[in-house]
N, C-alpha and C positions, 0 to 999 in steps of 0.2 A: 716771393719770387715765383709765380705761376709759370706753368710753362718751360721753366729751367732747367738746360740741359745739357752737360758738357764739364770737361773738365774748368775746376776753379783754379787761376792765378794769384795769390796772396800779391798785393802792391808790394812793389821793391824786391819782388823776394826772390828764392830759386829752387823753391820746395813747392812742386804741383798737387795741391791736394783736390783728389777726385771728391765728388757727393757717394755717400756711402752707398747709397740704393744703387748707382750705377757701378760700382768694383762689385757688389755681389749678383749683380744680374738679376735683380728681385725689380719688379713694375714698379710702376709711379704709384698705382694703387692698393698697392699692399695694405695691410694692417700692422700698426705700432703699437706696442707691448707698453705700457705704459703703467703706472703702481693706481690707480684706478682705475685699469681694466684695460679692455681692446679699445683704440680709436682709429675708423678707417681716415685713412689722409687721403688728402685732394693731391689731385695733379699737382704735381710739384713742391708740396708741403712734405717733404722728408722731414721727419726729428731729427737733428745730428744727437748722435752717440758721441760719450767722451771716448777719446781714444788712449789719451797718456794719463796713465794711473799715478806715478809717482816719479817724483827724479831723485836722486841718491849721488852725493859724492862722497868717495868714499877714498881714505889712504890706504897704503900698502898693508899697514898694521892691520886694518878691519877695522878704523874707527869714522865714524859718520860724520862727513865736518859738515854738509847739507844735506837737509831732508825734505820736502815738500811732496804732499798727497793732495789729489786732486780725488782722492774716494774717502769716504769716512768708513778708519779703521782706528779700533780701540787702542790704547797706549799699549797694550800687553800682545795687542796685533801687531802693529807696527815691529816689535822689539825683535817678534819671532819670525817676522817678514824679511826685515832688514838682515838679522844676523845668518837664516837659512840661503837668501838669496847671498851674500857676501862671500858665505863660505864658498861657496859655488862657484862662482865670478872668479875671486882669489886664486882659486885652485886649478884652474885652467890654463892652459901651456899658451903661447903667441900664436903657436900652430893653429891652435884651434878658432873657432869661429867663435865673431862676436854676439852673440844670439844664443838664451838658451830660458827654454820651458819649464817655467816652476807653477805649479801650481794652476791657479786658470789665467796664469801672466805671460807673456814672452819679454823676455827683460834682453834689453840692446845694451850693449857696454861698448866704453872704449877707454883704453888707458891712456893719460898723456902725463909725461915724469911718474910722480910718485901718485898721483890721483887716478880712482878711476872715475868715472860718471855712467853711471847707471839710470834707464829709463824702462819703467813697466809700462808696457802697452798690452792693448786688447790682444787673443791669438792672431786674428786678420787684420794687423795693422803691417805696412811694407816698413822693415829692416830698415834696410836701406835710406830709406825719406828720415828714419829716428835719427843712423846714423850721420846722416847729412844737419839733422837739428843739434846733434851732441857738439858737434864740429861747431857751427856757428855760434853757439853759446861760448866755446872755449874764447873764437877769433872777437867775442863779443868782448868777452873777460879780457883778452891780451891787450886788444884796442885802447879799452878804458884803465886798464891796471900796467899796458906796459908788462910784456911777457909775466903772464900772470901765476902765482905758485900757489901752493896749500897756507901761507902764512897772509896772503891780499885774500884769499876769501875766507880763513879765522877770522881775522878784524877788519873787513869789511862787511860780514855778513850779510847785515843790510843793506846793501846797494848790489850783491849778489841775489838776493831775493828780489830786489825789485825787476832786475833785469829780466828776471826767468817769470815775474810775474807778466811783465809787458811781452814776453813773447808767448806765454802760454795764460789762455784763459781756459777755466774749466775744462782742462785737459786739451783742450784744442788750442792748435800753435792756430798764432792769430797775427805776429807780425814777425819778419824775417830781416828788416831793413835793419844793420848795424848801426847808422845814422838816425832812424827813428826809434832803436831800442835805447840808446844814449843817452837822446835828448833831454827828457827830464831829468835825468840824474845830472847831466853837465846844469841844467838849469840850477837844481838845486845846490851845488856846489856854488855856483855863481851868487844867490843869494843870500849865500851864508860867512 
């Protein structure tokens, strides 16, 4: 995409996701950091950075009913990740804002009943935009599950991971359409 400039529309969707290079004010020609070294990019050849590190659902008790990482963290990572961020989360009044800084994460929460859903993103990623993705995941879940509870995503697991896998590709939300995140899983149902 040479040339490209402006904010991006996801088809179907209601989440405006900008090109990174243009939210931090940095030129087209900047230089990307890259695990083999400096490469200078061309007009318009941004790398996208992952922006959503991990999603978490989690109950009232502190127990993880969904996990997915979109960064490679060791098992003993993960354990102390989860249960440090939780307690935290947990422990915060309704008063308080959903948003809170661990580590080099900004983790987005929002409660709905007895779940919360928890999402690690980069420090410069907009609140907000998370909070609007946490939402549509739920409205995704109610759709297909019919006002959905912590007992449809136990023994549904899998058609809950699919869902969150079709709207998030390597940490980047990729489709927002409740009807196109659906669809194969109604397909699959159909065939079975």
């Amino acid at each position: 995409m040479r040339g490209f400039s402006g904010t991006v529309l996801l088809i179907h969707g209601k989440i405006p996701i900008a090109p990174r290079r243009e939210r931090r004010g940095e030129s087209q020609n900047d230089k990307i950091e890259s695990r083999g070294g400096t490469v200078e990019a061309e007009e318009g050849e941004a790398e996208e950075e992952m922006t959503i590190r991990f999603v978490l659902f989690v109950n009232k008790q502190g127990q993880t009913r969904l996990a997915q990482y979109y960064e490679h963290l060791s098992l003993d990572e993960r354990r102390a990740l989860e249960g440090e961020i939780v307690r935290k989360c947990l422990a915060r009044t309704d008063q308080q804002c959903s948003f809170v800084e661990h580590r080099n994460y900004k983790v987005v929460y929002r409660r709905y009943a007895s779940l919360f859903f928890l999402v690690g993103v980069d420090n410069n990623e907009n609140e907000l935009a998370i909070l609007e993705f946490i939402h549509l995941l739920v409205e995704t879940m109610d759709r297909h599950f019919g006002n959905v509870c912590e007992l449809d995503i136990m023994f549904h697991l899998e058609k809950v991971h699919f869902m969150l896998e079709e709207m998030v590709m390597n940490g980047c939300i990729v489709e927002t359409s409740k009807q196109n995140i659906l669809a194969p899983i109604q397909l699959m149902e159909k065939s079975s």
